[in-house]
C-alpha positions in Angstrom: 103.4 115.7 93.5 103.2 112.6 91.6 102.8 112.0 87.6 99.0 110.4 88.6 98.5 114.1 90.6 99.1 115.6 87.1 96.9 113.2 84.8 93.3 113.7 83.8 92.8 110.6 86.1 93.1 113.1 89.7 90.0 114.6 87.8 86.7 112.9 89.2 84.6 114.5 86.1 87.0 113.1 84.0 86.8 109.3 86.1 83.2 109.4 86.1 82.9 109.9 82.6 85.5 107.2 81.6 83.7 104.7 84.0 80.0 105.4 82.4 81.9 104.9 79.1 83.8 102.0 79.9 82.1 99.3 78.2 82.7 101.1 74.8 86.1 101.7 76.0 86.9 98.0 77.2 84.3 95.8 75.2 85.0 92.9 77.5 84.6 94.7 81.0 81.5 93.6 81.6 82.4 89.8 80.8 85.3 89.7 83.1 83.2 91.6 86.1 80.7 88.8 85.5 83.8 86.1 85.8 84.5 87.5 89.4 81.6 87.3 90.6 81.4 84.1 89.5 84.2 83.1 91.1 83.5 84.4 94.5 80.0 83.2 94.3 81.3 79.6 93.5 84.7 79.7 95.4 84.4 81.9 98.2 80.6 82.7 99.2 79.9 79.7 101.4 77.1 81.5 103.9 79.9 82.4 106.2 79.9 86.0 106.8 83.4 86.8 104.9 85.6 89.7 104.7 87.0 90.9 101.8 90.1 93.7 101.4 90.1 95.2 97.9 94.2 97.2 98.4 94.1 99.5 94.9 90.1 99.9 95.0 90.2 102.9 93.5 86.5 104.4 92.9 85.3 100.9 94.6 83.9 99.2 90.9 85.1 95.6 92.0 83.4 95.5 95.9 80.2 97.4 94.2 80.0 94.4 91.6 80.7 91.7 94.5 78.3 93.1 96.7 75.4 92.1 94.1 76.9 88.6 94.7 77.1 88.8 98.5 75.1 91.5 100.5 76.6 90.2 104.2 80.3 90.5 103.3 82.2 93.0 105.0 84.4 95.2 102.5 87.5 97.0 103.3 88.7 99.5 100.6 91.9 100.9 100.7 93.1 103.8 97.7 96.0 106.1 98.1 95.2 107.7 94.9 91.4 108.7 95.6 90.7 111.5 98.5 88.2 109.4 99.3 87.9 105.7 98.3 85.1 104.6 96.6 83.2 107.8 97.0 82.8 109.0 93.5 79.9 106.5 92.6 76.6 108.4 92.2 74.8 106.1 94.9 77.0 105.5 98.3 78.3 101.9 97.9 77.9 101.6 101.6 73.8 101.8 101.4 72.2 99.0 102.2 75.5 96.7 102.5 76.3 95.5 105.8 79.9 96.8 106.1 81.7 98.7 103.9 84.9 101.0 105.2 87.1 103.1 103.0 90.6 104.1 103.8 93.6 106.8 102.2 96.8 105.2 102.4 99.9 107.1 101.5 101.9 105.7 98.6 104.9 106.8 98.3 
C-alpha cells in the first residue's frame, strides 16, 4: 500500500471537495487553466484532428478545460492513482467529446 493509499487524497469525497474549493485554495488556478488553453488554442489547435495524452491526469481537470478549447481532439488519460481516471467529475467528460479513453496504470 502506498503513502497516497493512506492520504485523504484516495478519498473521492475528500477530492471533490478540494477541487469545487480550489479557486479559494489556489487563487491563481483559474488564470493558469486559462494560459493552457491559450496555448493549445494558439500553438497546437490548427483544424487537424489532434491527439492529446494527459500521463498523471488524475480526476481529468486539464483535458475537461482543453476540451472547451477543442471539441474534435482525441484524449487519452492515463492515472495510476485514480480507480478510474477522470471519473469523479459530476458530468462524464466523455459526453459529447469525440474521444475520450481513460486508463489505470500501475505505478510502482
Amino acid at each position: 500500500m502506498s503513502n497516497f493509499d493512506n492520504s485523504q487524497w484516495s478519498n473521492s469525497s475528500f477530492t471533490q471537495e478540494y477541487r469545487e474549493q480550489a479557486d479559494d485554495y489556489i487563487p491563481e488556478r483559474r488564470r493558469l487553466i486559462e494560459i493552457a488553453q491559450s496555448l493549445y488554442d494558439h500553438f497546437v489547435k490548427d483544424g487537424l484532428h489532434r491527439r492529446v495524452l494527459d500521463l498523471g491526469c488524475g480526476d481529468g481537470l486539464m483535458i475537461q478545460e482543453l476540451l472547451k478549447v477543442d471539441r474534435d481532439m482525441d484524449a487519452t488519460l492515463v492515472d495510476g492513482r485514480v480507480s478510474r481516471p477522470a471519473e469523479l467529475h459530476r458530468q462524464p467528460l466523455a459526453e459529447p467529446y469525440v474521444s475520450v479513453t481513460t486508463h489505470t496504470a500501475p505505478i510502482s
